[in-house]
N, C-alpha and C positions, 0 to 999 in steps of 0.2 A: 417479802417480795412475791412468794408463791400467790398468797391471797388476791395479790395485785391482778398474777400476770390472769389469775384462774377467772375475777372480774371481768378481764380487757377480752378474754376470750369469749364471755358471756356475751359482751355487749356487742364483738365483731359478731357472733353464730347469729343475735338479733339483726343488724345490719343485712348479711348475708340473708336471711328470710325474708324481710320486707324485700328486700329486692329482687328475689323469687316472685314474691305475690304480686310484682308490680308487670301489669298487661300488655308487657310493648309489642302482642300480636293485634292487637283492637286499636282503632284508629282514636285518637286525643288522647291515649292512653298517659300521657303528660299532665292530663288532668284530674286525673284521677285518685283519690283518697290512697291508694297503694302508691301511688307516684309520692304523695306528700308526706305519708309517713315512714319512707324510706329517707327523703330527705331530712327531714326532723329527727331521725335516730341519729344521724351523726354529731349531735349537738352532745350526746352523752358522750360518745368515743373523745370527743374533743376534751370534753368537761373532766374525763378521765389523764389524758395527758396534762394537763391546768395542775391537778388534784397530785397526780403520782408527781415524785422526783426522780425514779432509778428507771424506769420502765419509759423505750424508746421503738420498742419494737412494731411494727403495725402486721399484722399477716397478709399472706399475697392472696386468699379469700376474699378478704373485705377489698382492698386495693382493686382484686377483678369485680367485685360486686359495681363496685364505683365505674368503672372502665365499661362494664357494660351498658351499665345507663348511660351515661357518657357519651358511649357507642351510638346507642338509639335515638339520643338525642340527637348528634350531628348525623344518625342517615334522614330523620325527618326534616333535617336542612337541609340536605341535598336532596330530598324532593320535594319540598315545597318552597325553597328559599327560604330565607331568615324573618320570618316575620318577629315582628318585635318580644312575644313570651316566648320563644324558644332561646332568643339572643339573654333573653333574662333570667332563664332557667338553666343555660348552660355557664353563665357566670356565673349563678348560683353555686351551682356543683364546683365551678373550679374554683371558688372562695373557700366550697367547704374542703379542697384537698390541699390547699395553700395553708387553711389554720390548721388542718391537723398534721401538718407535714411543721409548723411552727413549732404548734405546743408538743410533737413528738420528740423534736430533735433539743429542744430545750431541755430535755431530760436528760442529755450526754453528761 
C-alpha cells in the first residue's frame, strides 16, 4: 500500500504543477496548452483509483489545485457571461471531480 499511496502522491504533486503553470492572469488563458495539460493529468489520478483497491484518499492540494481552476473559470463567467466553451470547460472539470470522487470512494 506504501508504493500505492507514494505513486498517488506523485501524480497529485504532478496535477498540483500543471496547475501552477496554468496562466489565469493573461486573458484566454482557458486556452492555453497549460490549461489543457492540467486538465489531461487528471485522467492518471483517475486511472490510479480504477487500478488501486485499498487507497481512497485524495489530498486537499490537488482538491484546491481543481478549485482554483474552477475558481477562474466561473470568475470569467461572471465577466463575460457563459459563452458556450467556458459552459463546456467547466463541465469538463466537474466530470472530472465527479469520476474521481467515483473511482475514489469505490476503494472503500
Amino acid at each position: 500500500m506504501t508504493e500505492g499511496i507514494e505513486l498517488r502522491h506523485d501524480i497529485e504533486d504532478r496535477i498540483a504543477g500543471k496547475a501552477a503553470a496554468v496562466p489565469i492572469e493573461h486573458a484566454d488563458w482557458q486556452l492555453t496548452r497549460e490549461y489543457r495539460e492540467f486538465v489531461e493529468s487528471w485522467d492518471e489520478l483517475i486511472d490510479y483509483y480504477i487500478e488501486s483497491e485499498e487507497d481512497s484518499d485524495v489530498s486537499m492540494a490537488v482538491v484546491s489545485s481543481y478549485m482554483e481552476i474552477a475558481g477562474a473559470l466561473r470568475n470569467l463567467w461572471a465577466q463575460r457571461g457563459m459563452p458556450y466553451d467556458l459552459g463546456d470547460l467547466l463541465a469538463e472539470l466537474d466530470q472530472i471531480m465527479l469520476d474521481l470522487g467515483r473511482e475514489a470512494s469505490s476503494n472503500r
